[in-house]
C-alpha positions as CSV (number, residue, x, y, z in Angstrom):
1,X,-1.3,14.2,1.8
2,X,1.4,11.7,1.8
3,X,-1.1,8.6,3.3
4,X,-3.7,9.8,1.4
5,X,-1.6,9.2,-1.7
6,X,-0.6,5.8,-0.7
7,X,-4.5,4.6,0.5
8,X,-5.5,6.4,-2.7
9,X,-3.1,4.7,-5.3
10,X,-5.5,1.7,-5.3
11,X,-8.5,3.7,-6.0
12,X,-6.5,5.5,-9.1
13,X,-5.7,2.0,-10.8
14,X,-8.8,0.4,-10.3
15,X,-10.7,3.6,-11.7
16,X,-7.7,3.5,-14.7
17,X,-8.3,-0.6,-15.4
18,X,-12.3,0.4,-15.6
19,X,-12.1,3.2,-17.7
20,X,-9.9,1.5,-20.4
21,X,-11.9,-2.4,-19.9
22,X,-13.3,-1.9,-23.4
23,X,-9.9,-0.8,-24.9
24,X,-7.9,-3.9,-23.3
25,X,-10.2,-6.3,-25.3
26,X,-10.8,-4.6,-28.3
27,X,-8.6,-6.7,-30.8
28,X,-7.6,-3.3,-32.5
29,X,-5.9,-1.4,-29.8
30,X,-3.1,-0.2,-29.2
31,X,-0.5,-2.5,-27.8
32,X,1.0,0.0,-25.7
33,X,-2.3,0.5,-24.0
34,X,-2.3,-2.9,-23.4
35,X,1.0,-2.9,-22.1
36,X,0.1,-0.1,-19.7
37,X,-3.7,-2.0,-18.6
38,X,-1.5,-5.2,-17.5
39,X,1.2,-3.4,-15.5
40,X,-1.9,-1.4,-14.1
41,X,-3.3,-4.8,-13.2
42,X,-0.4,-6.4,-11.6
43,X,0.2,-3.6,-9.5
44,X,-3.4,-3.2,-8.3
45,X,-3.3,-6.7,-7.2
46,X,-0.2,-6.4,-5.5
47,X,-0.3,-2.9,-4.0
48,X,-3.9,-3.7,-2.4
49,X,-2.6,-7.1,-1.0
50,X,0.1,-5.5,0.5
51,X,-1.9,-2.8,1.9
52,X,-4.8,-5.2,3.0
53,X,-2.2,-7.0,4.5
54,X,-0.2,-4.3,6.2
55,X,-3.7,-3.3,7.6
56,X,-4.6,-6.5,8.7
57,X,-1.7,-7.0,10.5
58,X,-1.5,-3.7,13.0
59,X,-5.3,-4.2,13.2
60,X,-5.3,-7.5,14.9
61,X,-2.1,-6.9,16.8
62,X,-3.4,-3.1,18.2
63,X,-3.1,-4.0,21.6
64,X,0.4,-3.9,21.0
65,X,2.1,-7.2,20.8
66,X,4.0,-6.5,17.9
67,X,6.2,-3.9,20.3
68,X,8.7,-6.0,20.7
69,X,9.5,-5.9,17.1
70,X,10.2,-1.8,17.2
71,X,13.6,-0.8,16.3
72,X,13.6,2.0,18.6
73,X,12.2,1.0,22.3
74,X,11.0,4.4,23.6
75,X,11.1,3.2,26.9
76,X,14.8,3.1,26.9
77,X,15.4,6.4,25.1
78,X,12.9,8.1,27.7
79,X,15.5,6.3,30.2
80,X,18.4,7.7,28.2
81,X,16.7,10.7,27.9
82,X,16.2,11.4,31.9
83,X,19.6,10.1,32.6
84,X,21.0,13.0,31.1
85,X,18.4,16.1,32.4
């Protein structure tokens, strides 16, 4: 439920900035809406960057060239692991 949060918080703000489009420009709105439409904005753009990004990233390098980069090598702990047994 967790990931589907995370790929899902995108969808939520872009449904949000569409739903209040009318309210942003009307020149008698609230100014806390408007408040609340920008921050909405920003963090759409960054949010779905990053995620584009994120996905981009693990999608071209799949065939695992970014392995060296883990933080835990599973190879050695399997080593470690058989060491002991």
């Amino acid at each position: 439920m967790f990931y589907a949060g995370c790929v899902g918080l995108p969808w939520l703000l872009a449904m949000m900035l569409v739903y209040f489009w009318n309210e942003y420009w009307d020149e008698e709105a609230s100014p806390v809406i408007k408040s609340y439409y920008k921050w909405a904005f920003i963090v759409f753009v960054v949010y779905t960057v990053a995620l584009a990004g994120w996905y981009a990233t693990f999608l071209v390098f799949k065939d695992g060239a970014l392995s060296s980069l883990s933080v835990l090598r599973t190879s050695s702990a399997l080593e470690f692991l058989e060491d002991v047994a």
